[in-house]
GUMAR-837971 format. One record per residue (C-alpha): y, z, x; residue in three letters. Coordinates in nm, 3 decimals. Layout:
<pts>
(pt (Y,Z,X),"ALA") ...
</pts>
This chain:
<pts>
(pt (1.468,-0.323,1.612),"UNK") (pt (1.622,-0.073,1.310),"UNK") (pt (1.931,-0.130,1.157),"UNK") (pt (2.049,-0.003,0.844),"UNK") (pt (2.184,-0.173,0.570),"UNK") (pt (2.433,-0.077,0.247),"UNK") (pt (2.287,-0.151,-0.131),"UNK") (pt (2.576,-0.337,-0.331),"UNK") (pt (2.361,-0.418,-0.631),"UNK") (pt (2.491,-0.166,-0.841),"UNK") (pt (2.135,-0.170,-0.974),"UNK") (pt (1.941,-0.108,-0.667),"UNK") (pt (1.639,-0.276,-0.565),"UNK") (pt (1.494,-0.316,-0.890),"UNK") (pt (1.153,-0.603,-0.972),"UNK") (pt (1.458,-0.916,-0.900),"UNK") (pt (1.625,-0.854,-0.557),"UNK") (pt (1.280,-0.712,-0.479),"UNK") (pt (1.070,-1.030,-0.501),"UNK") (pt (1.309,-1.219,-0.350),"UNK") (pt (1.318,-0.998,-0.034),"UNK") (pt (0.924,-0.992,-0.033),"UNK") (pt (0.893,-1.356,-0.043),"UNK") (pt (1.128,-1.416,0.243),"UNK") (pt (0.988,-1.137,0.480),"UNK") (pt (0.650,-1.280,0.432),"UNK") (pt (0.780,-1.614,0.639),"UNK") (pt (0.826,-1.394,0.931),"UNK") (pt (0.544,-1.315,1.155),"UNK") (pt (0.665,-0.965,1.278),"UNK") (pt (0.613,-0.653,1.154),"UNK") (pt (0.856,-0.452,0.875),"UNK") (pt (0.903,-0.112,0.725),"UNK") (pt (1.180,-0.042,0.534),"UNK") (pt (1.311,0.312,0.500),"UNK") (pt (1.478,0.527,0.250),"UNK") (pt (1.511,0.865,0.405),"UNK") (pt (1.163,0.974,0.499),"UNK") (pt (0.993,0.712,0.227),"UNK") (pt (0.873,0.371,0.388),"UNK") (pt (0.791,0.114,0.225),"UNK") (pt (0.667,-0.273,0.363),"UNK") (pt (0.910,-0.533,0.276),"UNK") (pt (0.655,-0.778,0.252),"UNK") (pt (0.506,-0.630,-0.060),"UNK") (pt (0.750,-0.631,-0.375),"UNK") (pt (0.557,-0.314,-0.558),"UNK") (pt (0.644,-0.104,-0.218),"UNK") (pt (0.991,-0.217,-0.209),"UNK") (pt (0.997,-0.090,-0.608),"UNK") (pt (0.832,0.193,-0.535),"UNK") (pt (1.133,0.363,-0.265),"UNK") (pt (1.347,0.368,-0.596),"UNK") (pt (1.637,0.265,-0.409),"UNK") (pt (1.969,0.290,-0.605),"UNK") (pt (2.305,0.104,-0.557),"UNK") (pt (2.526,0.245,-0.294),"UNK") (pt (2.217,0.370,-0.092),"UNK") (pt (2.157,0.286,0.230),"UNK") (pt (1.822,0.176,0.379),"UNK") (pt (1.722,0.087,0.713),"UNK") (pt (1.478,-0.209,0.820),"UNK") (pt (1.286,-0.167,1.107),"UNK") (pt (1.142,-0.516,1.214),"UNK") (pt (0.895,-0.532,1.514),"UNK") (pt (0.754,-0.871,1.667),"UNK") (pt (0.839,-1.183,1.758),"UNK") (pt (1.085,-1.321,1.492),"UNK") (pt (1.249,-0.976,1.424),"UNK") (pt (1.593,-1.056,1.496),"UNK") (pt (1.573,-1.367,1.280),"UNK") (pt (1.401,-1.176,0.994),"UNK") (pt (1.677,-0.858,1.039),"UNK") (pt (1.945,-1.162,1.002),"UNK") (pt (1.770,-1.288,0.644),"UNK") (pt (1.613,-1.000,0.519),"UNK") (pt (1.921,-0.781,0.589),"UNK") (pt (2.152,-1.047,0.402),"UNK") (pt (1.905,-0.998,0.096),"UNK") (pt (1.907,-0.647,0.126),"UNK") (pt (2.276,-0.627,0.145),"UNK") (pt (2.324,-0.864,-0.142),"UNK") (pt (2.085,-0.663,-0.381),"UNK") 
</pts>
């Protein structure tokens, strides 16, 4: 499942928003790559997340594959749009 999702933190995924979305993707069981243009990046791992430099107004795209991966799109997408 992919779906892409708008940055409104004007700051981006800086070390913050980051850790939060780490700690809640590693609740879910499925697999995760998050995508800025052809970087990727596993949402389960804050320094990855850090390291896709993404900047407000970007948009990313989650890809979540598994068995929880429409609940983890629903809370890990609400993170990511939330910054």
């Amino acid at each position: 499942m992919r779906q892409q999702y708008l940055i409104n933190n004007s700051l981006g995924l800086h070390v913050m928003p980051s850790k939060r979305i780490a700690l809640a993707a590693e609740a879910f069981d499925c697999d995760m790559q998050l995508w800025l243009g052809e970087k990727c990046g596993n949402p389960k791992k804050m320094i990855e997340i850090v390291k896709l430099g993404v900047k407000g107004g970007a948009t990313v795209t989650l890809e979540t594959k598994g068995v929880d991966e429409q609940e983890a799109q629903k809370v890990i997408g609400e993170l990511l749009s939330q910054g």
